[in-house]
C-alpha positions as CSV (number, residue, x, y, z in Angstrom):
1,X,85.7,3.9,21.6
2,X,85.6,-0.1,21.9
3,X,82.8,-1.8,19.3
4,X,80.5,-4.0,20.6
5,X,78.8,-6.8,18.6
6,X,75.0,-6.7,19.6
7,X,72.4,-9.1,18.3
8,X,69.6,-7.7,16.1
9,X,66.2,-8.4,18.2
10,X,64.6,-9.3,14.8
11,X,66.8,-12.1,13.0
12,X,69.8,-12.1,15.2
13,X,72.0,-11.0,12.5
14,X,75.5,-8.9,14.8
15,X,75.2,-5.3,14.0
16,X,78.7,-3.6,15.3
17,X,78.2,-0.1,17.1
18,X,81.0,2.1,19.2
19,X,80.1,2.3,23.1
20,X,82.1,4.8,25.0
21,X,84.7,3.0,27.5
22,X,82.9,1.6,30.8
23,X,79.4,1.7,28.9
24,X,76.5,-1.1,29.7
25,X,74.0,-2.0,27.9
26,X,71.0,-2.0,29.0
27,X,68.3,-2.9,26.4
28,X,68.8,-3.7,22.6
29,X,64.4,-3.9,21.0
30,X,62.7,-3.3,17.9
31,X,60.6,-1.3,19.4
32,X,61.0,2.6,19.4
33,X,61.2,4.0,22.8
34,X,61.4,7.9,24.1
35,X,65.1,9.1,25.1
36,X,66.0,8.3,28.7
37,X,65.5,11.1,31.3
38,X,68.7,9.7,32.9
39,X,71.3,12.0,32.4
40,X,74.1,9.3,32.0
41,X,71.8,6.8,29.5
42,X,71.6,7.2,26.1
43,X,69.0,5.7,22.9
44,X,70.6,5.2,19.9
45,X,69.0,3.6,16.4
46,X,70.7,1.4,14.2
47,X,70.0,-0.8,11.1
48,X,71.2,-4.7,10.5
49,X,72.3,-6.0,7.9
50,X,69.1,-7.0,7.0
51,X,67.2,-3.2,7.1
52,X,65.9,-4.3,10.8
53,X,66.0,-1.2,12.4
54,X,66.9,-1.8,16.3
55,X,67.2,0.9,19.4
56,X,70.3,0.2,21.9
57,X,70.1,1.5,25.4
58,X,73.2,2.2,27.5
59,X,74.6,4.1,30.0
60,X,78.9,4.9,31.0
């Protein structure tokens, strides 16, 4: 599982996160969002270094 480097919406701060292999991103937000009825994307929440919690969308 390769680690991406994505930029925290809030401050900009890199938060590192594994992406399965041939996965895009499609959003990175602050905002909380519902789980994607697509059956290939996925939501996941992390926090930056700086307790900004941040929601990544992607599919593979």
């Amino acid at each position: 599982m390769p680690i991406t480097e994505l930029p925290c919406p809030q401050c900009g701060s890199e938060v590192k996160m594994g992406l399965p292999r041939g996965a895009t991103v499609k959003s990175v937000t602050a905002a909380e969002r519902a789980e994607p009825a697509a059956p290939r994307r996925k939501m996941r929440s992390l926090v930056c270094h700086n307790d900004h919690e941040l929601h990544v969308v992607f599919e593979w």
